[in-house]
N, C-alpha and C positions, 0 to 999 in steps of 0.2 A: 486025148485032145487037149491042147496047151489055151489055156486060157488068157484072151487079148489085153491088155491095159490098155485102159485110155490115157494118153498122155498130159500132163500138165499143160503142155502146150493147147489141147483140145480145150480144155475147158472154157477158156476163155470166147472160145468161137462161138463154141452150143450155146452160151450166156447170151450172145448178141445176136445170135439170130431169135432165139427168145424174144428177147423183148422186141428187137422187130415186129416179129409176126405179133408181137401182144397188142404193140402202138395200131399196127395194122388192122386189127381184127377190132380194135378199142373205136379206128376210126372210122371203120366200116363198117361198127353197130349206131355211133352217133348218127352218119349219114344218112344212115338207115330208118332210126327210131325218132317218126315223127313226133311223140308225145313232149320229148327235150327238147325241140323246139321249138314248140309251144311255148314252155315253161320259158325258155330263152327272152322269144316277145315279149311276153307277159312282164318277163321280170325288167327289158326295155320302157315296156309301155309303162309300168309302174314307176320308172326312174324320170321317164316327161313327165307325167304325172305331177309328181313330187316336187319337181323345178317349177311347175306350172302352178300348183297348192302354194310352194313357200314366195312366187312372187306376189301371189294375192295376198298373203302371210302378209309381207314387208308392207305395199301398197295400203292394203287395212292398217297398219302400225302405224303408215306415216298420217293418212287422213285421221286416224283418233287421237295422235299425236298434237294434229292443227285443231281437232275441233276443243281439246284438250287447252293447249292457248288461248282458242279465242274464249273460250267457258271464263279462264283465268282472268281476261281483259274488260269482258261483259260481267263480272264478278266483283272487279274493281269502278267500273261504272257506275255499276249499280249501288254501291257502297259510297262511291261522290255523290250520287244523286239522295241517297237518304241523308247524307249532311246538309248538304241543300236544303231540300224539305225541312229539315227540322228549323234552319234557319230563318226559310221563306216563313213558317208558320207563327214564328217569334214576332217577325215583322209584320204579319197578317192581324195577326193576334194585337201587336201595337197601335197601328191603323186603325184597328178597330174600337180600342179605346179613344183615339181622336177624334173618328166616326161622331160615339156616344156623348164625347164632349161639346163635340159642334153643335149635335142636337140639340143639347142642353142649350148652347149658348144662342141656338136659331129661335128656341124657344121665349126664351129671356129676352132676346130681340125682338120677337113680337109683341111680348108684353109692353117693352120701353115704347116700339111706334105708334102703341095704342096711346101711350101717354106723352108723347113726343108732339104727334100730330094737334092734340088742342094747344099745350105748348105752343107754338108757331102762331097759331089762328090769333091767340092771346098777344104774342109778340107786335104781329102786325097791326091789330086794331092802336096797340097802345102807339106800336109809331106814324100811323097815318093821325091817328090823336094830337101825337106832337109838334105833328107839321101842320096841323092846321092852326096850332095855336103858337107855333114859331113865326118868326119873321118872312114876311114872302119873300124868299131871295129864294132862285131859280127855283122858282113853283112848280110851274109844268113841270118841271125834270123832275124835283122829288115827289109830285105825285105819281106821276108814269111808271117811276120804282116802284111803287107803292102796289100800282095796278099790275104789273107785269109778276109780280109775287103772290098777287091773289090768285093769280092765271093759275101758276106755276103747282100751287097747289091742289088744284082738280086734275092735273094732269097725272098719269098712273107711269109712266115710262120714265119717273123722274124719283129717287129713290129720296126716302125722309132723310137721310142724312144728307144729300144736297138741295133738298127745301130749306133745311137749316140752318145749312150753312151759309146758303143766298140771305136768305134772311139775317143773319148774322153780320157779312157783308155790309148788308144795308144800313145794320147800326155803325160799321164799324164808320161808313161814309159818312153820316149823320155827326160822330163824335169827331170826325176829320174837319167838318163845319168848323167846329168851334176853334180851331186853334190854325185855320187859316186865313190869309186875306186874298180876296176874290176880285177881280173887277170884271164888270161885260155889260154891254149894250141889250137894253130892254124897253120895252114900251110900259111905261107906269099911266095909271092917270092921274094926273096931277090939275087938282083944281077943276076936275069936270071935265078936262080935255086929254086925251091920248097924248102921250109926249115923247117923244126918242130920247133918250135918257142913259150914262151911263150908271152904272152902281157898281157900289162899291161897299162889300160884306166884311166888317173887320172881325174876324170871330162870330162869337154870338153879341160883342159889345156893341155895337154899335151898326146900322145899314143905313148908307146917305144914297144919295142920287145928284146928279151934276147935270145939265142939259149942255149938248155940244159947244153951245157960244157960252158958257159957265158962269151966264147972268143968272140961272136961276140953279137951286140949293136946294136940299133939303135933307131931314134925317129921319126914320120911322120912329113915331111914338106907340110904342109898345100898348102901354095905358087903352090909348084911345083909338086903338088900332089902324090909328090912321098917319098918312106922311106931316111931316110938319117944316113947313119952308123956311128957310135959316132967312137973317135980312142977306142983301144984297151984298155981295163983297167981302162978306165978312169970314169965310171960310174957306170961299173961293180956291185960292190959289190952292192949300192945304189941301183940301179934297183933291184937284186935280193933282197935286204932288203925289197923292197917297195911291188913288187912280194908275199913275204911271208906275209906280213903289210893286203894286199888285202884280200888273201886268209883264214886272221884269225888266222896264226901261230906263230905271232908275235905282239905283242902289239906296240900302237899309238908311234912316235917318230920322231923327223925331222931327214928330207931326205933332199939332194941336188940333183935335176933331173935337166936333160936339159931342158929348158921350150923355147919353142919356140916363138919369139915375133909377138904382136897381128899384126895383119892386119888389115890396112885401110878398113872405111868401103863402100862399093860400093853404 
């Protein structure tokens, strides 16, 4: 019996139907074996999964990312605001000695008004003193000061340093007296009778009186604390020149008045 060769040509056939049937049978176990494709899902579902994990991943990164900033920005905040404070505390701290200084000086205040207030009481007596023994020119008026300052100081809504200062005032008016010349219409008595009268204050040197028809004359005698009537004519005109001089009507000019001599002093 003669034994067949397979030809080289064969070989390559048998090879491919091989593996044919190998892909074949390969694919009609996969079709077949449901446990691999199980595995298949599984390893789908794990791959969502994954996409679904690393977005939260990223999302989480970006919110710790922002709350990361804002830590940084409330970080620095918070770092302005302790500059602050230390500085607010310096000036707290300053205040606060001004505070203890004022006290002091509220204090010290008190004490002065304690000694301030007789002060005053003291002032006034001595100038209602000197107007009584000054010359009468505008009387009423400088006593009504006189009164309106006693007022002044029972009243509480009126602080000692503007009691004091009124009163102060009052001198300052009094020493204005003397180095002014005054004229105005007043009723003097003259001789036992009421008279309409002009007068006429030259400083503290001298106070005359003139009656309108400027027949009658006169000048205050200190002395005798009484008016003393000049003769007739004899000053006359001078008075009334000095009279309009006061008033503004007449320009500056010497005058010859009776000037009464000084008095010894007590």
């Amino acid at each position: 019996m003669k034994k067949q060769h397979l030809g080289a040509c064969a070989l390559p056939t048998i090879l491919s139907l091989g593996l044919v049937l190998a892909f074949t049978l390969s694919a009609i176990n996969v079709q077949a074996d449901p446990t691999l494709d199980n595995i298949l899902k599984e390893g789908q579902a794990m791959t969502t999964a994954g996409a679904q994990s690393q977005k939260r991943i990223d999302k989480l990164q970006e919110e710790t990312d922002d709350l990361y900033q804002e830590f940084k920005s409330v970080s620095k905040e918070i770092e302005g605001l302790r500059v602050y404070n230390r500085q607010l505390q310096k000036q707290i701290d300053d205040q606060l000695k001004v505070i203890n200084q004022l006290t002091t000086s509220i204090d010290q205040v008190t004490v002065i008004e304690r000694q301030v207030q007789p002060l005053i009481l003291r002032m006034l007596d001595a100038l209602e003193q000197f107007i009584e023994l000054d010359a009468p020119f505008l009387l009423n008026e400088r006593q009504q000061r006189i009164a309106t300052l006693y007022d002044v100081q029972d009243r509480a809504d009126v602080s000692v340093a503007e009691k004091f200062r009124q009163v102060l005032e009052a001198y300052r008016i009094e020493a204005e007296y003397g180095r002014s010349m005054i004229a105005y219409e007043d009723t003097q008595n003259i001789a036992g009778a009421d008279l309409q009268v002009n007068v006429l204050v030259v400083g503290r040197v001298a106070l005359l009186y003139q009656s309108k028809d400027k027949k009658l004359n006169g000048v205050w005698d200190q002395r005798n604390n009484a008016w003393q009537e000049l003769s007739a004519g004899e000053y006359a005109n001078s008075i009334f020149q000095a009279i309009k001089i006061a008033r503004g009507e007449s320009p500056f000019q010497i005058i010859k008045l009776p000037i009464p001599s000084p008095e010894a002093a007590q």
